[in-house]
VEXTI-248887 format. One line per 10 residues: number of its first residue (from 1); for each residue x, y, z of C-alpha. Coordinates in steps of 0.25 Angstrom, whole numbers, plus 5000, padded with zeros to 4 digits. Example, Ala and Ser with C-alpha at 12.3 -4.5 7.8 and 13.67 -1.06 7.14 Angstrom:
2
1	5049/4982/5031 | 5055/4996/5029
//
This chain:
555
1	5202/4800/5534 | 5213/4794/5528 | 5227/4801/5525 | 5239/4800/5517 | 5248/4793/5521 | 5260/4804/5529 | 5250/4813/5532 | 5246/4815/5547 | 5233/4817/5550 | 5236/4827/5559
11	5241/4835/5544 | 5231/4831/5538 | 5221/4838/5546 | 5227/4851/5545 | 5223/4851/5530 | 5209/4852/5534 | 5209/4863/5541 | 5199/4872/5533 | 5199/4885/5530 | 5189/4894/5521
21	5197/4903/5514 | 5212/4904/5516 | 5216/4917/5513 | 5203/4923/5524 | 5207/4911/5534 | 5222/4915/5536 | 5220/4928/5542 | 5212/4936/5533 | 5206/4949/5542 | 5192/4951/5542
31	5193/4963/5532 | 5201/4955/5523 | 5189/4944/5524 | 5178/4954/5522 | 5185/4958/5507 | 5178/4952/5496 | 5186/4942/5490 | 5189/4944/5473 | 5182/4932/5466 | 5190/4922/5460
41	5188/4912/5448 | 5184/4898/5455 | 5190/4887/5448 | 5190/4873/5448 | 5197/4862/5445 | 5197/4858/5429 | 5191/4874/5427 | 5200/4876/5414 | 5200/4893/5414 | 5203/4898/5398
51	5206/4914/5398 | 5200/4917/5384 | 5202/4931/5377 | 5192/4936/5365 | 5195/4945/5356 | 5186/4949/5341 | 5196/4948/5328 | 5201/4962/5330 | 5206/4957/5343 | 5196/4966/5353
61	5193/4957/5365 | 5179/4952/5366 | 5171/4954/5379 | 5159/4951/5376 | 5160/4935/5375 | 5151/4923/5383 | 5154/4911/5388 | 5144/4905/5376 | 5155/4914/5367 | 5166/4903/5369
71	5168/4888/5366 | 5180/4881/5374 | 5184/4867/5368 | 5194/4859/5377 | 5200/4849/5365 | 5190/4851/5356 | 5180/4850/5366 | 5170/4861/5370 | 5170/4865/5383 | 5159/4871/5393
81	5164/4884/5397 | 5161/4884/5413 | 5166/4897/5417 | 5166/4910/5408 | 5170/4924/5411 | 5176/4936/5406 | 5187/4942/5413 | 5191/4959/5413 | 5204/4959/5420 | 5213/4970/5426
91	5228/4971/5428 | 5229/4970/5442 | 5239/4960/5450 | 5233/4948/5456 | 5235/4951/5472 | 5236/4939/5483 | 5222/4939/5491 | 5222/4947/5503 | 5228/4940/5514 | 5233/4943/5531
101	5246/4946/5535 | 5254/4934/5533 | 5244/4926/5524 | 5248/4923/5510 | 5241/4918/5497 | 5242/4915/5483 | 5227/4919/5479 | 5225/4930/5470 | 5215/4942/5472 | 5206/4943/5459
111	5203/4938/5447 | 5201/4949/5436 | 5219/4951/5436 | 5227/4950/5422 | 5239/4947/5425 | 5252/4946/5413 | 5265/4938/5417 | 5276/4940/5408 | 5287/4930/5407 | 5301/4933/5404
121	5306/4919/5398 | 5322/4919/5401 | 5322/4904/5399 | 5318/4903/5384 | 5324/4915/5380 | 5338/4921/5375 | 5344/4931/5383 | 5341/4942/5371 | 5328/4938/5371 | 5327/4940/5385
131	5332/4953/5383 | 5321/4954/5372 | 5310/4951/5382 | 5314/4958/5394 | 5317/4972/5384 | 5301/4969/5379 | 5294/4967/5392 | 5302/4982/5397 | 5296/4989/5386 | 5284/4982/5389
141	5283/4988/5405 | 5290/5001/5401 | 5278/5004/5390 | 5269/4999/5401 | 5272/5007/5414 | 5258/5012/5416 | 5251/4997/5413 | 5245/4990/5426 | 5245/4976/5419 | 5252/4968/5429
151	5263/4959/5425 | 5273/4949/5431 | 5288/4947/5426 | 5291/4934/5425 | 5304/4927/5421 | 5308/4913/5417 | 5323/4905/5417 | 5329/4894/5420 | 5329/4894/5432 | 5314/4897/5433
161	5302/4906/5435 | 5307/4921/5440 | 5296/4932/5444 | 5303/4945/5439 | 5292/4954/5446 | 5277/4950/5453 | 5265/4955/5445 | 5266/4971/5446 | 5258/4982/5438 | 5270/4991/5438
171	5279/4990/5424 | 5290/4998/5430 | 5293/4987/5441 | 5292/4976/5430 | 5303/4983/5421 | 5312/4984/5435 | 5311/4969/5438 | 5312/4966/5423 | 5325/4975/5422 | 5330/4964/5433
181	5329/4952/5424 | 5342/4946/5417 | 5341/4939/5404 | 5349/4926/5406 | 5354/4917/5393 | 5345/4906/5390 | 5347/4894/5381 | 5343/4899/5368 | 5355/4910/5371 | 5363/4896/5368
191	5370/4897/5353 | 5366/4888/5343 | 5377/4877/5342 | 5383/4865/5338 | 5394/4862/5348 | 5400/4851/5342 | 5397/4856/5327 | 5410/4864/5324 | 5418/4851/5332 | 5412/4841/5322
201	5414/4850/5310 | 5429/4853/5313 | 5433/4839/5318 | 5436/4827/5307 | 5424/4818/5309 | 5415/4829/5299 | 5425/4832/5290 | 5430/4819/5289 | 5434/4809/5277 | 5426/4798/5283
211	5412/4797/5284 | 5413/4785/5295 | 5419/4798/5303 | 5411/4809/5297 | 5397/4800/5302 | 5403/4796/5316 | 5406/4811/5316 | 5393/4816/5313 | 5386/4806/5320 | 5395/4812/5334
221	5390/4827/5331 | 5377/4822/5329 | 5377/4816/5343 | 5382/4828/5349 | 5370/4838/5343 | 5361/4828/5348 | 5367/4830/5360 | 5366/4845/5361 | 5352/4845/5355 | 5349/4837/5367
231	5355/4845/5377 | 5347/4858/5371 | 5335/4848/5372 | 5337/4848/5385 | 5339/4862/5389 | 5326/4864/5382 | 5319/4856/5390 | 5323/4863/5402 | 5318/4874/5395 | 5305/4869/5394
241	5302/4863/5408 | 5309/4876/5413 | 5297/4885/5404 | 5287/4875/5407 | 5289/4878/5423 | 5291/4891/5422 | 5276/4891/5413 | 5269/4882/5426 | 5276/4891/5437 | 5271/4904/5431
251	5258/4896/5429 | 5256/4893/5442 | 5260/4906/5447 | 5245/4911/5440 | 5237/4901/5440 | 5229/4903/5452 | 5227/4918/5448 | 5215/4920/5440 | 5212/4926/5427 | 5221/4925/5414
261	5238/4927/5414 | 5245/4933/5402 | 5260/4928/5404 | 5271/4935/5393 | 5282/4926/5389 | 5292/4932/5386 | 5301/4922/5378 | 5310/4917/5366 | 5301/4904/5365 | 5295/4894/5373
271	5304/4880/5373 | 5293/4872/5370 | 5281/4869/5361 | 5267/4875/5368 | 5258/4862/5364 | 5249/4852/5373 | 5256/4842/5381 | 5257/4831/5371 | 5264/4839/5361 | 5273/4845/5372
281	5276/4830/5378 | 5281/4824/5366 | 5294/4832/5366 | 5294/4836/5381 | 5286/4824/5389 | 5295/4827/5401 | 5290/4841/5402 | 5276/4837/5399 | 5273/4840/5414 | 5279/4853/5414
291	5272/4857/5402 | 5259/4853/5407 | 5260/4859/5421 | 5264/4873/5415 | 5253/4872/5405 | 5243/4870/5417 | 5248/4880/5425 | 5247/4890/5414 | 5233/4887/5411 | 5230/4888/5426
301	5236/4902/5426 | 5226/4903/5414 | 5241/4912/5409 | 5241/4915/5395 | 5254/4916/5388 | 5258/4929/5379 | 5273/4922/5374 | 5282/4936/5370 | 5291/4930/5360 | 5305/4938/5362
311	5313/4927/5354 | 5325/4932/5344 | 5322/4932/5329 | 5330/4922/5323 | 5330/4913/5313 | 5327/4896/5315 | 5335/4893/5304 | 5350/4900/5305 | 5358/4891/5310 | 5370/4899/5315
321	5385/4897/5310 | 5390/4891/5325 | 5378/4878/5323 | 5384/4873/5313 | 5376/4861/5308 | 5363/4864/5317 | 5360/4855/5326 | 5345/4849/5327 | 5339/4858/5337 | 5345/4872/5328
331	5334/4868/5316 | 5319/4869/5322 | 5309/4877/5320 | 5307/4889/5328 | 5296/4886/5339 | 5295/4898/5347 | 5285/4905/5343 | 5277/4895/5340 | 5277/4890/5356 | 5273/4906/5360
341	5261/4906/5350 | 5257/4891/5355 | 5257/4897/5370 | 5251/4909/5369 | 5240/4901/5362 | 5238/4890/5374 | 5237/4899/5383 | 5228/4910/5378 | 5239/4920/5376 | 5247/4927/5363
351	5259/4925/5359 | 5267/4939/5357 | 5277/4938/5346 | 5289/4946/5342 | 5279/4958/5337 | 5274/4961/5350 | 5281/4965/5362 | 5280/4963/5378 | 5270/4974/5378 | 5263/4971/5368
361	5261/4954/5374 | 5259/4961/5386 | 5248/4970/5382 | 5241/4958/5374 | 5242/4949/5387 | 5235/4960/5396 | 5225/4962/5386 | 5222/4949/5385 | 5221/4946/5401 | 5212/4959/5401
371	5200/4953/5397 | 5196/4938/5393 | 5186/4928/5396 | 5188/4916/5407 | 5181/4904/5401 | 5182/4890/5410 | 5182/4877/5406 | 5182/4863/5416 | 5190/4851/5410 | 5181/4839/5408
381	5178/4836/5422 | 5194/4834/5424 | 5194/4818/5419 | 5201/4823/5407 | 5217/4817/5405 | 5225/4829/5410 | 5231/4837/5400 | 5230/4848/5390 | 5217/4853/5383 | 5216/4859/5371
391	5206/4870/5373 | 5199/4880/5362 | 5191/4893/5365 | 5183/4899/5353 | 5172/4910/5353 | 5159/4908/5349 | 5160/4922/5341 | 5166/4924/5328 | 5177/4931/5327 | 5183/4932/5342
401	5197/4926/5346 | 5198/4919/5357 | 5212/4917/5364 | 5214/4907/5376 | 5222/4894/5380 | 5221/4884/5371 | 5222/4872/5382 | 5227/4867/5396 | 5230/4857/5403 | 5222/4848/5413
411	5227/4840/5424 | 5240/4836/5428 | 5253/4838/5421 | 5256/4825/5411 | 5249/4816/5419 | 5260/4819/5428 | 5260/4824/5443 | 5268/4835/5444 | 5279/4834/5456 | 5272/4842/5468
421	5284/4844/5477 | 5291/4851/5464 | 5279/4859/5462 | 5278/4864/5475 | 5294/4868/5476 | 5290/4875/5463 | 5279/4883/5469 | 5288/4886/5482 | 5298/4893/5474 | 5290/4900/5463
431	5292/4914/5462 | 5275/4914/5461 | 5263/4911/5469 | 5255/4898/5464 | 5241/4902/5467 | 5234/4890/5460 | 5231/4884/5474 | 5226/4896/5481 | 5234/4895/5497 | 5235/4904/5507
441	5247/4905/5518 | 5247/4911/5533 | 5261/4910/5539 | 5253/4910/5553 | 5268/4913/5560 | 5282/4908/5565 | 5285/4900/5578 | 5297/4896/5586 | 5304/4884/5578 | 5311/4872/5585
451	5320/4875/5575 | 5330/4886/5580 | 5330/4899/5574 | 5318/4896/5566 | 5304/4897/5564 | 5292/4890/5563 | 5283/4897/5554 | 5268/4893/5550 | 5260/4893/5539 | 5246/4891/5534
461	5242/4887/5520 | 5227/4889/5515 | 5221/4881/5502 | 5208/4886/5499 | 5198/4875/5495 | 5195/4879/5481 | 5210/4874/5478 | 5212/4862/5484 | 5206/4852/5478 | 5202/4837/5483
471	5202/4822/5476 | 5190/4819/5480 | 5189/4808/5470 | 5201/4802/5480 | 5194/4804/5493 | 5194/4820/5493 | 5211/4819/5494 | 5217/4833/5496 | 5233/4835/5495 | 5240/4847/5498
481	5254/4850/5498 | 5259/4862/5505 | 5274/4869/5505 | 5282/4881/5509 | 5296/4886/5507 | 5302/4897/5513 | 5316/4906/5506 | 5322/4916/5512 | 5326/4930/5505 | 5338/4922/5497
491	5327/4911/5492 | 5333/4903/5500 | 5323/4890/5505 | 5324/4891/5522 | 5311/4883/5523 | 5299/4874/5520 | 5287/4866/5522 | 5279/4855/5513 | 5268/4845/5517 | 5258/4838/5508
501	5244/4833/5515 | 5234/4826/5509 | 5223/4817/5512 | 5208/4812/5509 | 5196/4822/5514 | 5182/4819/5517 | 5171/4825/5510 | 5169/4835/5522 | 5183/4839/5523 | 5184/4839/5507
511	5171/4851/5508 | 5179/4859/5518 | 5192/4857/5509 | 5186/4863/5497 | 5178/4874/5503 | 5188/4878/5515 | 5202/4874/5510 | 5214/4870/5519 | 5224/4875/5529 | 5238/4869/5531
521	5249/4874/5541 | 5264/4875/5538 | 5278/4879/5547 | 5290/4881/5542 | 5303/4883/5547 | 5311/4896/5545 | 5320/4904/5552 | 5320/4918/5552 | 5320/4925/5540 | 5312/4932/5527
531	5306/4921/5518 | 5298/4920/5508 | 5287/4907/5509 | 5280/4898/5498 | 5269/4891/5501 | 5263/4880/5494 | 5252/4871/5492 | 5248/4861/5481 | 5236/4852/5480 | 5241/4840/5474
541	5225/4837/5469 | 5224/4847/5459 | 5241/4852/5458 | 5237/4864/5461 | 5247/4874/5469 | 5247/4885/5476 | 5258/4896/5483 | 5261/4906/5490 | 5272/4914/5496 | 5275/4923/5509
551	5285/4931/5517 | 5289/4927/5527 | 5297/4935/5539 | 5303/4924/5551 | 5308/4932/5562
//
């Protein structure tokens, strides 16, 4: 068999050591084996899932409809549903599958789980609307102290994605961990203003007798506004990509977690228009890939989006004593809450405007995740150009509503690869679990290192075969890339580990590959210590990623 090149053989091999099951073949007792195991929805690759709530015109929710009762078209054109169900959910947490001491994994426990994430946006916000959210969302848990919905606290700057508290049924401890959170200022806290405005009005050029001066004059200020529009260009951009990362990450965090996600968005406005790819692109091209990678991840998370508007009321058209002339970007139409309404549509979700309140979105989210059909859909056959598809479901049935996403996207991110090794030191330090690749991890133990005063400790990772995936059309190639990173108590990185294998299969090994799945070993240096351990592995064949994370005590 022919390898890469860089690869050993002697590597190589290990990647075909086969196991059955990773979580029973790393140290599973025999009780632990005899348990049967929750049944879990099987998916394969180009499934398109649409979560699809039914409701009559009084807004009572329908549980009574067929697969025959809907019609999904995908661009216009009709599509056959291949998997249909309906789903009763209950507001329970979704738990880690049982596991041996020291084995770790990011596979969930059942399927019939709602689950609500709410977002605290500190990023597109203004520190009194922050103020705004965080005083709604503690009404919210104070008026829902004897509730058992679980929900997660989330919040977003510029510095990233920030778990405020893990998923917990238990309001009390949500309105501690939300009492902890401080509102920062953010750019639309920035006053409205021309800088150089009151200088040209006050200087000679503007009120001067000539007009040779008067233009060159004007011609300068004009100069300078375009400058500082492009400046404020700029910080909106970062803006954007910052949202847009922050939209993937959170995806990816769920997408391996079955059943439909309610996420609240607490927000004074997105920075973007919600629109397919071409529309994005022509103002944004250079985002295109981050637009389209956390487009994907959402659908995969099958999240729904409930957008909380908490914006100010102002008024678009006052233009402040201070401006003076207003510059270019001070007269536009207001877009906010056109963007929430366009999101909660895409996604299957409701936009909760200035009428309602957190409880009230939250309520409507829940309600919504209770109870609602799971209708499938393959993509034709995969051949299709990657990108997004417009998709429509209607009901057969007069007079029913029928709410779900309204497209995704297919394939790769703008016909552009995204960077793996960035992807990876992403998922390293994400406050969340990836649990779209389904792994396992054994730290089997330490050992003397050559290295003085350290340790060698050893790991195991294990890839089921129903998430790796093979080229056969490139002679059955598999490519894996595995990572881990160990910080101590401080955050601080004390250690790491990276390989990439790869190589063609024969049609034996493929079978085994697929039905069995794959073992791989790792060591690491550490000294001793507390740590806390990532783990990674991504097959580069379908992009798909998975995570975990450990304790880890070297002594």
């Amino acid at each position: 068999m022919k390898l890469p090149s860089g690869i050993p053989s002697a590597v190589f091999s290990l990647l075909l050591l086969l196991i059955v099951s990773a979580p029973q073949s790393l140290g599973q007792n025999k009780s632990e084996e005899a348990k049967p195991q929750t049944p879990t929805i099987k998916v394969r690759t180009g499934l398109v899932l649409i979560p699809a709530v039914v409701t009559d015109a009084k807004g009572n929710r329908v549980t009574d409809m067929k697969k025959e009762d809907f019609v999904v078209l995908e661009d216009g054109q009709r599509q056959e549903i291949e998997l249909f169900e309906r789903l009763e959910t209950k507001p329970e947490i979704a738990k880690p599958m049982a596991t041996a001491a020291g084995v770790f994994t990011n596979t969930t426990e059942g399927r019939s789980i709602r689950l609500s994430i709410f977002v605290l946006d500190l990023l597109n916000t203004s520190f009194n609307e922050q103020r705004t959210a965080r005083e709604e969302l503690l009404d919210s848990l104070s008026k829902a102290l004897d509730a058992q919905e679980p929900l997660c606290l989330i919040a977003i700057d510029s510095s990233g994605v920030k778990l405020i508290h893990d998923f917990t049924t238990e309001p009390a401890v949500l309105m501690e961990a939300l009492k902890k959170v401080k509102g920062r200022a953010a750019d639309k806290d920035k006053p409205a203003t021309n800088p150089e405005e009151s200088s040209y009005a006050m200087g000679q050029g503007l009120n001067s007798k000539s007009g040779t001066r008067n233009a060159a004059m004007e011609e300068s200020r004009l100069e300078q506004l375009s400058l500082f529009s492009a400046m404020d260009s700029l910080q909106a951009k970062e803006r954007i990509g910052l949202t847009l990362e922050a939209l993937r990450e959170i995806g990816e965090a769920f997408a391996g977690i079955p059943g439909r996600k309610s996420m609240i968005w607490a927000t004074g406005g997105f920075p973007f228009e919600i629109d397919d790819a071409s529309t994005f692109g022509l103002r944004n091209r250079d985002l295109l890939p981050a637009y389209e990678q956390a487009w994907r991840a959402l659908n995969e998370a099958n999240i729904s989006v409930y957008p909380l508007d908490v914006s100010d009321l102002v008024n678009p058209a006052h233009v402040g004593a201070v401006i003076g002339r207003p510059q270019p970007q001070h007269v536009h139409v207001d877009m906010h809450i056109a963007n929430m309404e366009n999101f909660a549509t895409v996604t299957g979700g409701k936009f909760c405007d200035r009428s309602w309140d957190a409880k009230k979105c939250f309520d409507q989210a829940a309600k919504d995740s209770s109870d609602y059909y799971l209708l499938g859909i393959y993509d034709r056959g995969g051949t299709a150009k990657p990108g997004w598809r417009k998709l429509s479901v209607r009901s057969m049935r007069a007079g029913l509503q029928v709410r779900a996403r309204t497209g995704y996207y297919m394939g790769g991110a703008a016909q552009e690869k995204p960077d793996e090794k960035i992807e990876i030191e992403k998922a390293l330090l994400a406050p969340f679990d990836y649990p779209a690749l389904p792994m396992t991890v054994k730290i089997t133990g330490t050992a003397a290192s050559t290295n003085k005063g350290a340790k060698t400790v050893a790991f195991v990772y294990a890839v089921p075969g129903a998430g790796i995936s093979l080229e056969a059309q490139n002679g059955n190639q598999l490519r894996l890339e595995y990572a881990a990173l160990a910080r101590d108590s401080a955050g601080k990185i004390m250690g790491s580990y990276s390989k990439v294998i790869g190589g063609k299969l024969s049609e034996a090994q493929a079978l085994q590959v697929r039905e069995k799945g794959v073992l791989f070993t790792g060591t690491m240096e550490l000294a001793p210590g507390e740590y806390s351990l990532s783990f990674v592995v991504k097959d580069e064949v379908n992009d798909k990623l998975g995570s975990v994370t450990a304790p880890l005590k070297v002594e």
